[in-house]
C-alpha positions in Angstrom: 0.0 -13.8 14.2 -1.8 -13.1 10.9 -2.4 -10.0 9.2 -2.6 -6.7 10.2 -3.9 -3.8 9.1 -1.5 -0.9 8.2 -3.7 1.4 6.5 -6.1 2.1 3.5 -5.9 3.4 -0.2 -6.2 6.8 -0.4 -6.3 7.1 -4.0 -5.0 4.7 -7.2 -3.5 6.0 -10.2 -5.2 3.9 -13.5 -2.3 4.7 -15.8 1.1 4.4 -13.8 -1.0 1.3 -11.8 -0.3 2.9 -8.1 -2.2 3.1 -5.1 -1.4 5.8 -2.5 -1.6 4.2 0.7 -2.1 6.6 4.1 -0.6 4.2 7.0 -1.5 3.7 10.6 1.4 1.6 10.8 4.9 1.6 9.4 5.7 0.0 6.3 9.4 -1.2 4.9 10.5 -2.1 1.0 10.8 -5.9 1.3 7.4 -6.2 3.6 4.1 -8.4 2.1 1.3 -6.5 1.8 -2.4 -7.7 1.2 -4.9 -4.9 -0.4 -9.0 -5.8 0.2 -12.2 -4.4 -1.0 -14.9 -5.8 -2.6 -13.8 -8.6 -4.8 -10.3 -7.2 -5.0 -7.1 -9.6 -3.0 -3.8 -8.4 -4.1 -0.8 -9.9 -2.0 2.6 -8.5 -3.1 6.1 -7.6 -1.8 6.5 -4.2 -1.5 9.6 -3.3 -4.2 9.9 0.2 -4.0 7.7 3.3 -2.3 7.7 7.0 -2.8 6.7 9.7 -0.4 6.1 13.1 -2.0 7.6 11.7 -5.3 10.7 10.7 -3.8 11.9 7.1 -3.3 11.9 6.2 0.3 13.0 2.4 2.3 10.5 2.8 5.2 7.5 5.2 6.1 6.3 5.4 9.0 2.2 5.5 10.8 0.8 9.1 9.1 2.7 8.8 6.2 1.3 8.6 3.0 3.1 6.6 0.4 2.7 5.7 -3.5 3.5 1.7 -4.5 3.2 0.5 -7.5 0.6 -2.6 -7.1 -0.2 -5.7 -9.3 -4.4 -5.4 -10.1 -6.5 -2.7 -9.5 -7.8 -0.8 -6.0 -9.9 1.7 -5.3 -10.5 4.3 -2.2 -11.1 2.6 1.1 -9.6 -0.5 0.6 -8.0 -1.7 3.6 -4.2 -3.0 3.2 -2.4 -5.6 5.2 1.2 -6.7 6.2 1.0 -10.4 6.0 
């Protein structure tokens, strides 16, 4: 099957080293995830999520969520559940 996309950073936070992520497809703790842009691959299981500051187990397609990611992204890049 492959990847598919599930949405796109919205924003990343340099000194807690979180991306906000707006989804256009649900999302669960426990999923892999693969963040691209530019020269940027991240691939990581997704620990733990927050919705409005609060910690969530799921979101759903409109949501936007905060995860804590392993490197660096910026605006626009596209994410993937692997």
């Amino acid at each position: 099957m492959g990847e598919q996309e599930i949405g796109e950073v919205s924003n990343y936070f340099e000194h807690v080293g979180a991306a906000a992520i707006k989804l256009k497809s649900s999302l669960k703790v426990g999923d892999v995830i693969h963040i691209h842009g530019g020269e940027t691959h991240i691939e990581q299981k997704v620990e733990s999520m927050q919705i409005d500051r609060k910690d969530v187990t799921s979101a759903k397609k409109g949501d936007e969520v905060g995860i804590l990611i392993k490197g660096k992204a910026r605006k626009g890049y596209k994410v993937f559940k692997v």
